[in-house]
One Martini backbone bead per residue (centre of mass of N, CA, C, O) as a GRO file, in nm:
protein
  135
    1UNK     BB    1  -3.761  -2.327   1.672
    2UNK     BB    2  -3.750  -2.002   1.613
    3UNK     BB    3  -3.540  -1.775   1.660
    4UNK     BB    4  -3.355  -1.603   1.937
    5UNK     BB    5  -3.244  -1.403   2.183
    6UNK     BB    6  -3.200  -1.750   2.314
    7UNK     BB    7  -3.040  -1.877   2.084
    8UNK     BB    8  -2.772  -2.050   2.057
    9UNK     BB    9  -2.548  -2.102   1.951
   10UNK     BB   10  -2.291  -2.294   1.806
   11UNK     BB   11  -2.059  -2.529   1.897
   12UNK     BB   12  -1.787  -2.594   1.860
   13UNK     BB   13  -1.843  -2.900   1.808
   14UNK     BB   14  -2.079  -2.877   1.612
   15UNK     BB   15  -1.882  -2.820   1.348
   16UNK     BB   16  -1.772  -3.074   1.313
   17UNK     BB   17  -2.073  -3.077   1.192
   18UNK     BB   18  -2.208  -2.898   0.918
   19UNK     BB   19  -2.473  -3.052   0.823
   20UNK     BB   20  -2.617  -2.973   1.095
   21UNK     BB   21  -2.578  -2.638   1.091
   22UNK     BB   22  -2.738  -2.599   0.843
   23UNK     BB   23  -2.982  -2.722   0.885
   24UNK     BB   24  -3.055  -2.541   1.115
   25UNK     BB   25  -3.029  -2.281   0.921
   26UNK     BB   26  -3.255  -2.381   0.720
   27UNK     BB   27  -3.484  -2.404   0.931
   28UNK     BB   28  -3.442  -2.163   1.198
   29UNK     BB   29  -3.221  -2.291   1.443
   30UNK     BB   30  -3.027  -2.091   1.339
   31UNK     BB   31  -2.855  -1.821   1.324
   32UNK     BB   32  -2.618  -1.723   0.998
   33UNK     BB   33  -2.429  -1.549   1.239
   34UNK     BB   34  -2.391  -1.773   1.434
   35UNK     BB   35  -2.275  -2.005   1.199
   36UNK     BB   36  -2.025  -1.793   1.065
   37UNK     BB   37  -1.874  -1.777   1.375
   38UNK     BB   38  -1.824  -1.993   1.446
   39UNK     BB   39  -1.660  -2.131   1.229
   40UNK     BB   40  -1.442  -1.898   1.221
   41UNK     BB   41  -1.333  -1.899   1.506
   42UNK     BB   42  -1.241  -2.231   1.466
   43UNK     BB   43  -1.119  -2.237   1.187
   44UNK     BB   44  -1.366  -2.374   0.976
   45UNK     BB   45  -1.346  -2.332   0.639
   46UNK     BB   46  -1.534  -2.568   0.497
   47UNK     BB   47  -1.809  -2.519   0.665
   48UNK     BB   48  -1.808  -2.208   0.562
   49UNK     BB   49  -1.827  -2.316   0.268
   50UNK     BB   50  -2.063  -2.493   0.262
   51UNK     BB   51  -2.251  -2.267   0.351
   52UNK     BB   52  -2.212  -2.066   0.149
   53UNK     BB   53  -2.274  -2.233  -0.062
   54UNK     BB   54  -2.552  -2.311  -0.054
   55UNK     BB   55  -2.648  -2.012  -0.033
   56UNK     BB   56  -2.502  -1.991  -0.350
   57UNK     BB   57  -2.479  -2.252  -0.538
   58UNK     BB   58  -2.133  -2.315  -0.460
   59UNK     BB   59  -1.852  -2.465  -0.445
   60UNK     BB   60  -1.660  -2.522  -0.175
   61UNK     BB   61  -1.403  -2.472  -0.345
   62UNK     BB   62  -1.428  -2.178  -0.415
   63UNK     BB   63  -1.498  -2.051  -0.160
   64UNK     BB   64  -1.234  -2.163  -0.054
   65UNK     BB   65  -1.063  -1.955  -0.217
   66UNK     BB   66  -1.203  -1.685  -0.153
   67UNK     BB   67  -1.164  -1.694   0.192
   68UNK     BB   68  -0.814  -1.740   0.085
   69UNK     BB   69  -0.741  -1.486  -0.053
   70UNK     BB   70  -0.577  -1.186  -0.037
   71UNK     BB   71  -0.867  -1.073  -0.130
   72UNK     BB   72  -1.171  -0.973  -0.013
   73UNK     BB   73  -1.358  -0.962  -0.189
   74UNK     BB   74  -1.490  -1.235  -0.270
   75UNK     BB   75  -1.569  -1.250   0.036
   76UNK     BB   76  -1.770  -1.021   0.035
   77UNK     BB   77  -1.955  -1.143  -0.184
   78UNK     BB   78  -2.048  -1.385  -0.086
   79UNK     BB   79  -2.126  -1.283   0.224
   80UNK     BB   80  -2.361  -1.129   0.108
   81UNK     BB   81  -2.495  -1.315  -0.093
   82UNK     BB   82  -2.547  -1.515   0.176
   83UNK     BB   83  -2.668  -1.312   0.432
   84UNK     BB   84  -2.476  -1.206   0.586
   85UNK     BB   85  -2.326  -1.033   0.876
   86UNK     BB   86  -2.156  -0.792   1.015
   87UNK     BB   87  -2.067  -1.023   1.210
   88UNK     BB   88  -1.994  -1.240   1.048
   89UNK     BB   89  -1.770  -1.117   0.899
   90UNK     BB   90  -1.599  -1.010   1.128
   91UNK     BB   91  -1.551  -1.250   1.176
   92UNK     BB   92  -1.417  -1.366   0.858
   93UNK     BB   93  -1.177  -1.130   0.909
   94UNK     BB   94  -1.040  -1.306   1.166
   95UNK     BB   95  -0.957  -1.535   1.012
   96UNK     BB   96  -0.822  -1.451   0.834
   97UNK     BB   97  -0.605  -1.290   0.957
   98UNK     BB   98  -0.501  -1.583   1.087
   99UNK     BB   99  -0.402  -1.704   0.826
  100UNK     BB  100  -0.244  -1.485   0.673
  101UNK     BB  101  -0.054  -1.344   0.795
  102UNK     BB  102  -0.094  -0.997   0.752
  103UNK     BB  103  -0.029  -0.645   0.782
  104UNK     BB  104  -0.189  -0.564   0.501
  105UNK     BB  105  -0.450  -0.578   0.606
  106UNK     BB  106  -0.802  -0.443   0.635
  107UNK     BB  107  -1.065  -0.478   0.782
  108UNK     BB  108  -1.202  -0.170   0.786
  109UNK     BB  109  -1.207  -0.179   0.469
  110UNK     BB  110  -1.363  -0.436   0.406
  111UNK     BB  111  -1.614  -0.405   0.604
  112UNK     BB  112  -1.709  -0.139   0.421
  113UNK     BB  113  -1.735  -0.270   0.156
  114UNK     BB  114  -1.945  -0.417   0.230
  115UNK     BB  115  -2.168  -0.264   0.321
  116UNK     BB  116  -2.149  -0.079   0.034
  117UNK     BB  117  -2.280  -0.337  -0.060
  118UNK     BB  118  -2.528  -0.473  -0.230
  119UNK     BB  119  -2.686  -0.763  -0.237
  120UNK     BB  120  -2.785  -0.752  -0.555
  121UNK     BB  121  -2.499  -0.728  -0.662
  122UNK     BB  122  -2.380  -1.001  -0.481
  123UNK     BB  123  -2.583  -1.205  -0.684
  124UNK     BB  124  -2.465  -1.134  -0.941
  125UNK     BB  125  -2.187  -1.183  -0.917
  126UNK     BB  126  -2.226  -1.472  -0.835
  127UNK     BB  127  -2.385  -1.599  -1.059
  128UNK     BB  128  -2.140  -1.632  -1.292
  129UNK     BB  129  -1.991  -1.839  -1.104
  130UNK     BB  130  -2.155  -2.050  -1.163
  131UNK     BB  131  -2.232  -2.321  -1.279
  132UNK     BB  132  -2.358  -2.461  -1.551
  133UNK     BB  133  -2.624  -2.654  -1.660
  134UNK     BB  134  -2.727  -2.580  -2.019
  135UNK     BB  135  -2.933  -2.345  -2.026
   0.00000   0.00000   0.00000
């Protein structure tokens, strides 16, 4: 069944299973910013990881790497990159918050950045992270 606007975001529980929420994520049974909002808020990282690296080709733990850096960029670059949407971001904006346990983060700054950021440019900038294949 394809998402629609009845479709249950993925549970807590279910989280800690992150290969069945990708799955259901590449199938079109989970909408991308309903599975980056669980694993967020559960402030399951690695699973957050695992998502987003499938989504842009890149190793889980560079995104975790990026996802836990003291600057937002790299992680919003990644999160636009891999499609996530502005709703998706705001829990992963809140999570990092919460890891970071920071009073300068500026999530408000963040989130421009996100927006006013391009999906193709955000996707040529990940690019470059790539493993090399030796092509």
């Amino acid at each position: 069944m394809p998402p629609t606007a009845h479709t249950p975001p993925p549970s807590v529980s279910m989280v800690d299973a992150p290969a069945v929420v990708i799955d259901q994520v590449t199938h079109g049974y989970v909408l991308l910013d309903d599975a980056v909002t669980a694993f967020a808020d559960a402030d399951r990282i690695a699973g957050l990881a695992l998502l987003i690296g499938v989504r842009t080709s890149l190793p889980s733990d560079t995104v975790e790497r990026a996802l836990d850096a003291r600057s937002p960029g790299a992680a919003t670059l990644l999160c636009r990159a891999a499609g996530v949407g502005v709703n998706g971001f705001s829990a992963v904006l809140r999570m990092r918050q919460r890891r970071l346990r920071d009073e300068d983060l500026n999530p408000a700054h963040a989130l421009a950045g996100f927006l006013q950021t391009p999906t193709d440019v955000a996707q040529g900038a990940v690019g470059i992270l790539k493993p090399d294949d030796g092509i």
